[in-house]
N, C-alpha and C positions, 0 to 999 in steps of 0.2 A: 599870310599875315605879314605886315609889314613889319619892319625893326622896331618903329616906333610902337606900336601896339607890343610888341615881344618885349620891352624891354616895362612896360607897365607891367605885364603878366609876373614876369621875371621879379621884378620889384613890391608888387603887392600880392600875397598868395590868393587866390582865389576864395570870393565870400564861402565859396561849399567847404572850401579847408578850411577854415577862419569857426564856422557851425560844427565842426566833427566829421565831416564828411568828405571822401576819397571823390577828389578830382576825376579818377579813370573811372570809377565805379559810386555812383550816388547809391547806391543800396549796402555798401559795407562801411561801419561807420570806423573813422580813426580816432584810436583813442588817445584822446589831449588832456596830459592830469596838469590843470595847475597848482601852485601852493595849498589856496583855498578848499580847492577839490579833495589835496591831500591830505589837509585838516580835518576836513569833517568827516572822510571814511576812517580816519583814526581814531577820532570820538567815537562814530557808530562801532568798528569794533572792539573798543575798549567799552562801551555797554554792555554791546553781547555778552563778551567776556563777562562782565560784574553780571548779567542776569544768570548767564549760566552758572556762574559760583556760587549764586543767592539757593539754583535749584537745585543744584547739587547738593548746596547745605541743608536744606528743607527734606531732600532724600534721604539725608543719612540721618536728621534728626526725627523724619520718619519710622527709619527704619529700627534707629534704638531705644522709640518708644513699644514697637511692636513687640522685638527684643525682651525689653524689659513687663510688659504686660506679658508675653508668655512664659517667663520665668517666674511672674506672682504666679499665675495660673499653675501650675505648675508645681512650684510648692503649697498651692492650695487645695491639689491632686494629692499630691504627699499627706499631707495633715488628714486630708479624708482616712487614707490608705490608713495612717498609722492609727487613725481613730477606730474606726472598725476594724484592725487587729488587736487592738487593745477590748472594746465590747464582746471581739470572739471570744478573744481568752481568758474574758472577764462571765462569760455566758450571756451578757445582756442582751436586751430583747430588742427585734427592728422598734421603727419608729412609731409604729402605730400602735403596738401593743404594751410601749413604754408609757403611750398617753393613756392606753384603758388602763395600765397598772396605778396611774396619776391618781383614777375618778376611784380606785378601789381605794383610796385612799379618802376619802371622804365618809365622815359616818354621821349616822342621826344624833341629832341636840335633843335636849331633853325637852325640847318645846316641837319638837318633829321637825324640825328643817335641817337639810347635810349641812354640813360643817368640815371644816381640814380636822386632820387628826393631829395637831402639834399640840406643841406645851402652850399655849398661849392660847387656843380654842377649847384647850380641856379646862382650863385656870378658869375661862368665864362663861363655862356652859350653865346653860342654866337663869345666867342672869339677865335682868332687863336690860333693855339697849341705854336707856338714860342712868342707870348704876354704871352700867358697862364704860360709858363717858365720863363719868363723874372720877372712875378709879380710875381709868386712861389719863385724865389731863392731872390727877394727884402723881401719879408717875412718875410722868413726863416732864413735871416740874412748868405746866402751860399756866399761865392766866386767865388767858382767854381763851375759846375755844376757835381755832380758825375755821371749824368746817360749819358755822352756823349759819351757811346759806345753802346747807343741803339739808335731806331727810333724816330721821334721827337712823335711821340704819345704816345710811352711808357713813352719818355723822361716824358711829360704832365702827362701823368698821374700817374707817380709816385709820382714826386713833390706833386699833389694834395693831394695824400696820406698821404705823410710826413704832407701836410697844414692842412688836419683833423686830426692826431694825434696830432697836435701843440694845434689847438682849442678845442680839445676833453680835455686835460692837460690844457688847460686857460693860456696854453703860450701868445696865440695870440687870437685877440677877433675876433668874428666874422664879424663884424660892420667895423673892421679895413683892412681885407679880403674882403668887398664890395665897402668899399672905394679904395682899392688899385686896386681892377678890374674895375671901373667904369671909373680912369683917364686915 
C-alpha cells in the first residue's frame, strides 16, 4: 500500500467498523453503544422492570386471595365442627331423619288434607278457604287482597303465611287469631 492510500485508511475507519464489525474478523461483531442506543436499552429495561413489578404484584395479590379463601374455608370447617358437636351433645338426629322428623310433624285437617301442626293451622282447621281469607286480610289490617291473581288455596295460604310472620314479630297475638277464626 502506498502512504497515500494509508493515510485515507488512517483517516477514515473502515465502512465494516463504521456497521459494527471488526476489520480483522467480519464475523465478530464490535460493539458500538451510541447515546441513542443507550436510551432506548434504558427504556426497555425500565419496562422490564415495571412489568416484573406489575407480576410480582399480581402474585402476591394472588396469593392473599388464596390465603384469605382458605382461612373462610377454614372457619367454615370450624362452624361445621362446632355444629355437630353441639347436635351430639344435644342428641339431635343426622339430616335426613331431621327432615322425616319435619313430615311427622304434619297431621290430618278435618277436611282430610295434612296440614303443619302450629298455632296458626290449628286456629283455622276446619274452615273454608275464602273464611280462611276473609279473617286473614281482617288481621292483617289489608284492604285489598294482593294475592287475587292466584287460586283461592294459594290465596289461603299465603295470607296464613303473612299471619305467622305477623305473630312470629308480636304484631298480632295469637289468642287474637283464635278468636277471629272461631266467629
Amino acid at each position: 500500500m502506498d502512504t497515500k492510500q494509508q493515510t485515507l485508511v488512517d483517516d477514515h475507519p473502515p465502512i465494516a467498523v463504521q456497521l459494527g464489525f471488526s476489520v480483522f474478523n467480519p464475523n465478530v461483531k464490535v460493539d458500538i453503544m451510541t447515546d441513542k442506543t443507550q436510551a432506548s436499552e434504558a427504556k426497555l429495561a425500565e419496562r422490564e422492570a415495571k412489568l416484573a413489578e406489575r407480576e410480582a404484584a399480581k402474585a402476591a395479590k394472588a396469593a392473599e386471595r388464596e390465603a384469605a379463601k382458605a382461612a373462610r374455608q377454614a372457619a367454615r370447617e370450624a362452624a361445621r365442627a362446632e355444629r355437630a358437636a353441639k347436635l351430639a351433645e344435644l342428641g339431635e338426629r343426622p339430616k335426613m331423619l331431621a327432615l322425616r322428623s319435619a313430615k311427622e310433624r304434619y297431621v290430618k285437617a278435618k277436611n282430610g288434607f295434612l296440614r303443619s301442626d302450629d298455632d296458626i293451622a290449628r286456629a283455622f282447621d276446619g274452615l273454608a278457604p275464602d273464611r280462611t281469607i276473609a279473617v286473614c286480610m281482617n288481621l292483617l289490617g289489608l284492604g285489598a287482597n294482593p294475592y287475587t291473581h292466584l287460586n283461592i288455596g294459594q290465596q289461603s295460604m299465603n295470607l296464613r303465611n303473612k299471619l305467622r310472620t305477623a305473630v312470629k314479630r308480636g304484631v298480632i297475638s295469637i289468642d287474637a287469631v283464635r278468636a277471629a277464626a272461631q266467629s
